[in-house]
Structure formats: structure tokens, C-alpha cells
C-alpha positions, 0 to 999 in steps of 0.5 A: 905581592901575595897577602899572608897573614903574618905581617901587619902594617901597624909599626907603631903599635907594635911590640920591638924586638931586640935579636942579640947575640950572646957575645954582645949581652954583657955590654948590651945589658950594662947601659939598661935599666936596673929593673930590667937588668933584675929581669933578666938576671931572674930569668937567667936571660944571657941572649942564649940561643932560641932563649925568649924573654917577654918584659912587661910594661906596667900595664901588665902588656908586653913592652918588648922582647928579648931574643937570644940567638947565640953566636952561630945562628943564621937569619932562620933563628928569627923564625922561633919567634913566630913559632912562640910568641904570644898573639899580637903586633911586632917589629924588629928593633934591633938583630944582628946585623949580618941578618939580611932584612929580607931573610929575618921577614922570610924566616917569620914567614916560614915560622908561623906557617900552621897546616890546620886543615883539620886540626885548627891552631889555638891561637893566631900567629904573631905578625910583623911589620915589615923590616927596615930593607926588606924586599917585602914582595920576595919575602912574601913569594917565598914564604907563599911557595913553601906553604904551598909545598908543606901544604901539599905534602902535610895532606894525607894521601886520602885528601892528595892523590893523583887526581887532588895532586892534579888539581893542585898544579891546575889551579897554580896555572891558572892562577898565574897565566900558565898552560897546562895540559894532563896526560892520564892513563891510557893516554900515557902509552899512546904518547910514549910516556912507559915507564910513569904508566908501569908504576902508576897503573895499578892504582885506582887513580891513573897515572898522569904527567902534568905539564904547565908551561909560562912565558915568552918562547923566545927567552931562555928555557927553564924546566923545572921536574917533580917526582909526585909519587902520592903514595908509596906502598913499595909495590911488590918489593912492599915496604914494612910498616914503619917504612911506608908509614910517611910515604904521604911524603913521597910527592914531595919533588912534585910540590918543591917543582911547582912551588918553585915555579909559582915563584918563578912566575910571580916574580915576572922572570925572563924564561920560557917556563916549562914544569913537568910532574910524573904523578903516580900511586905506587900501589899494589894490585894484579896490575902491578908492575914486577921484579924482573920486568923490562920496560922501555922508556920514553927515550929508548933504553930498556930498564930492568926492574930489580926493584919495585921501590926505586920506582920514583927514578922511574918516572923521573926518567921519562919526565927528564927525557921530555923535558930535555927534548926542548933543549933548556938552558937549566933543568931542575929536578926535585924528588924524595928520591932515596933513604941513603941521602938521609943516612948521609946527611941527615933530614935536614940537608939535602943532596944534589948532584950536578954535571955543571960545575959552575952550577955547583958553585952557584949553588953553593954560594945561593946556599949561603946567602938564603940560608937554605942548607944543601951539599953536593955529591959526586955522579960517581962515574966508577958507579955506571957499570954496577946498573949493569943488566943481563938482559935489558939496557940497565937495571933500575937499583945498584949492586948491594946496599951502598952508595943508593943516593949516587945510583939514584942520580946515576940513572937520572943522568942517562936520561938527561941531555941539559948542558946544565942539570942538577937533582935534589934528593930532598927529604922535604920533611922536619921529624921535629921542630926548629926555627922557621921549621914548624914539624912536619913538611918541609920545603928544601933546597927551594931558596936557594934554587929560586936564587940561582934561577934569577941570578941566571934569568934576571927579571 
């Protein structure tokens, strides 16, 4: 099991919380002590949601918390608690019991991640002892997956380039008995990979596909595709500076899919695991690639490019083709793919789109259980023909200003021939914060993924 800093084995010294819903207030209120009935009547503490009340012992120490969690919240409000209680030792006394131990143990995880690389936090997070029920291990998987992913995506590019971005997914292979292998540069057109060496070359750093590989050959394929654009200028089509100001963000597929896979592998499933990761800066130089140019991709449709800032699809592309060429039983893929899936659905609930209806349902319902929000949307297929080109197989945007989240997983599923496939158009950022969701990166759709592929592929 992964050791984190958040739990800590000491149950009897710590501090209980008591999770109540604002429902179940008056009655829970009505059989305590008068002085803490005048406490919360100060304070006007009714068990409102994310409502934190601190009740002193006479020693002026904490002799329990209060927690308000509303009527509605899910096991991820519990996360709050991490984020904003003192320093110190606590368990949980009582929570809603339609809040699975589990998830309450991973919401405080993901609640008291801090990113301090350079900027150290005031003061350490609380820690739990572990719930009563709680499957402590997968807990601690999940919690240590999402840190990776916000730990990559939380670094600014000048720290988390192609070549860092490298080292990352090199040093998760090795840390759990993975192959891996790097095509860079060059190398890139010699093994037909054109379309991720388009984008990438006119950046300092050559473009690369990353490749990490675990388990036995003869158990089911899993593959597991990240978009691992480490900068996005927009190329020649430039975005303006408050469109480029996140792009940091913009590996963000390629830190869910490797985050994803440390997950798979430590949790011992029976697959035959195989990631790929197009990683690539998105620059602007004489070497750039144009509006207007055609480019082949790996598996033999010429593309248009009408437009330099749909370059992540681009990459993509050539990364499913080779991931489809060893037949997987279920592909992922993740990106930061476009902006018309938050103007759809908002940062906090990110798109997918699937050619397998039963994935679809499971997918839903594993959204469900692991608290972890997604939302299919259609592969519209009225949609193909307006990819259409004069002059090349297709082109790599639309026709107009609509519909760009759909167009984006339209041209991903030419590329595709999985029986089973789905795409995430992941935001993989929090613009503020929420419970379990310090702001800054985030890791989406990854719970409840990681539920579906053991659902799927059971240890």
C-alpha cells in the first residue's frame, strides 16, 4: 500500500467527528449536553453543509468536531475536513451512513493534497485513522494516483516538459516492473508516427511517444491513451493570452492515463497493460506545422489541418492507431481535448463518448458509486461529413463554431478499431476550491474509470 501522510494509526488519541446531516440535527442535538446545545446555538451550527464546528475540551484542546454536510452531499464533502481543520489526529465517530468507509478515507486523502513544490504549505494536514470498513489499500491507490496527476499538471511547463514528462512515466515503470520505451524525434517518422512529429517539432524539445507496457500476455489487453501536450501556444492559429495562460494544463490525458495505469498495477490486475503517451509542445517556429498543410497518419488517412489548435486529436490519433493495433479488450483514452466541453458542462463534469453501450452503463453507474461526476455524449454521426476535405481524407476541425466537443471524439473514432472504447475530454482542473478539490489540477473521470477496468478485469 502506498504510504501517505494523511492517515495515521493512532484511533485512540484522536480527535471523533461526528458527519451529520442537516435532517437529522434537531433530534441529534436534542439528547447532548446544554453546554454544548449553547455552543452550537452561538455559533448558529445547524449541520449545514461544509459548516465546521471545533468543541473544546476544558483544556482548551479539541474534544470533537461537529461537521455539517447538508442534505444532498456525496462521501467527497468529508474532504473539506482535511482542507480545513487544524493540524492533529482524527477519526471518524459517526457520517452518513449511505458514505461508504472507503470513499470518506479517499475524500480526505484528495482533501489534504497540497502542490508545494515551491511554495511550502503553513502547516501540516490533519490525518486520519483509518474508517471502520475501509478498504485502506485502495483508498491509498487512489489517493496516490490523483496526487501524481495534480502533481504533474500543477507544474509549470518550465519544470514539465517533454523530456520531464518523459522521466515522469519512466520512473512509474520502473517503479512498478513496467516496460518502457520512447520514441523521440526523428525516430518518430522512421516508425511512422506523423502526425505527433507534425506537432511537436518546432519545439526545443522533440516530440516523443511513450509507451509502458506490464503484465502477462496472456491475460486481457487493456490500453490506456493520454494527450501529453506540455504547452499549447495554439501554433500558428496562436491562441491570445488569456486562452494560453493555463495551457500548462494541456498534458493533463497524459497524467490521468499514467496515473490510471500506476493504479492498475498496483492493484495487481489480471490485464495485459499497455499505455501510450503522445507528448509533444505545441510551439511556434519556422519549423512549425501550417494551416493548410496535409499530413498522413499513422494508420493511412491524410488530414487537412484547418486549424493549428486542434492539435491534440492529432496526436491522439496516431497514439490510438497503434494502440488498436494489438486488438485491446477496452481502450481509454484521456485528453484536455476541447473548450466546448466546458462550455457544456462546466469544469467540473467532464464528457465522454463511447461506441460500446454497455461501457456506457458502466460507466455510469461506477460514476455513481465512486462519486466521481462524468456524462456521456452522442458520437453524432450526421456530424461525420462536416470533417469533410477538398483535398485530403478529412480535415482536423468542424464546419463552424459548434458542436467542437463532438467533432473532437468524431475524429478520434476514425482512428479507432476497439470493440470497446471511450474518450474523456477531461478539464483536469478546479478554478476554485471544493471539498476533496484543493484549487488547481485535478484528476477526473479516474475513480470511476479504475472501477469499471476491475469491474472488468478483477484482480
Amino acid at each position: 500500500m502506498p504510504n501517505l501522510p494523511f492517515l495515521t494509526d493512532g484511533a485512540a488519541q484522536a480527535v471523533p467527528i461526528h458527519a451529520l446531516r442537516s435532517g437529522e440535527w434537531k433530534e441529534w442535538i436534542e439528547s447532548r449536553p446544554e453546554n454544548l446545545k449553547r455552543l452550537a446555538l452561538a455559533h448558529d451550527f445547524q449541520a449545514q453543509s461544509g459548516r465546521i464546528l471545533l468543541v473544546p475540551a476544558t483544556d482548551g484542546s479539541i474534544e470533537r468536531v461537529l461537521f455539517g454536510v447538508g442534505d444532498k452531499a456525496n462521501a467527497m464533502a468529508m474532504g473539506a475536513l482535511a482542507q480545513h481543520l487544524p493540524s492533529g489526529d482524527y477519526r471518524i465517530a459517526a457520517a452518513p451512513r449511505e458514505f461508504p468507509a472507503t470513499l470518506v478515507a479517499e475524500a480526505w486523502g484528495l482533501g489534504a493534497y497540497s502542490f508545494d513544490r515551491y511554495k511550502k504549505r503553513k502547516r501540516p494536514a490533519p490525518r486520519l485513522a483509518p474508517p471502520e470498513g475501509a478498504d485502506m489499500a485502495e483508498a491509498a491507490r487512489v489517493v496516490s494516483a490523483t496526487w501524481l496527476a495534480r502533481d504533474l499538471v500543477n507544474m509549470p511547463t518550465n519544470d514539465m516538459g517533454p523530456d520531464a514528462l518523459h522521466a515522469a512515466a519512466e520512473a512509474v515503470a520502473n517503479e512498478n516492473g513496467a516496460t518502457f520505451e520512447a520514441i523521440v524525434g526523428d525516430d518518430l517518422l522512421e516508425q511512422n508516427y506523423p502526425l505527433i512529429h507534425a506537432v511537436g517539432r518546432a519545439s526545443a524539445q522533440a516530440p516523443r511517444l511513450l509507451h509502458l507496457s506490464w503484465g502477462d500476455a496472456s491475460a486481457p489487453r487493456l490500453a490506456l491513451v493520454g494527450k501529453g501536450v506540455t504547452f499549447d501556444t495554439g501554433g500558428l492559429d496562436i491562441k491570445p493570452s488569456a486562452g494560453m495562460r493555463m495551457m500548462k494544463k494541456d498534458m493533463g490525458g497524459a497524467a490521468h492515463a499514467l496515473a490510471l495505469a500506476q493504479a492498475v498495477m498496483q492493484a495487481g490486475l489480471k490485464v495485459k497493460l499497455d499505455v501510450y503517451l503522445a507528448v509533444v509542445e505545441n510551439s511556434i517556429s519556422g519549423d512549425a506545422f501550417r494551416p493548410g498543410d496535409v499530413i498522413a497518419s499513422r494508420k493511412g488517412p491524410t488530414v487537412e489541418i484547418d486549424n493549428t489548435d486542434a492539435e491534440g486529436r492529432l496526436i491522439l490519433a496516431d497514439a490510438l492507431a497503434r494502440a488498436c493495433e494489438d486488438e485491446p479488450a477496452l481502450l481509454l483514452d484521456f485528453a484536455t481535448l476541447t473548450g466546448a466541453a466546458r462550455t457544456a458542462l462546466g469544469p467540473d463534469i467532464p464528457p465522454f463518448f463511447t461506441n460500446d453501450g454497455a461501457l456506457a452503463a458502466e460507466l455510469a453507474q461506477a460514476s455513481i458509486e465512486s462519486a466521481d461526476p462524468i456524462w456521456r455524449m452522442p458520437l453524432w454521426d450526421a456530424y461525420e461529413s462536416d470533417m469533410d476535405s477538398p483535398i485530403a481524407d478529412m480535415k482536423n476541425t468542424g464546419d463552424g463554431a459548434f458542436a467542437g466537443a463532438i467533432f473532437g471524439a468524431l475524429f478520434l473514432r476514425r482512428f479507432v478499431t476497439a470493440p470497446s472504447w471511450a474518450h474523456f475530454d477531461v478539464f483536469a482542473w478546479a478554478p476554485r476550491e471544493k471539498p476533496s478539490r484543493p484549487q488547481g489540477a485535478e484528476a477526473q473521470a479516474l475513480r470511476a474509470a479504475l472501477r469499471v477496468i476491475k469491474a472488468r478485469f478483477p484482480a
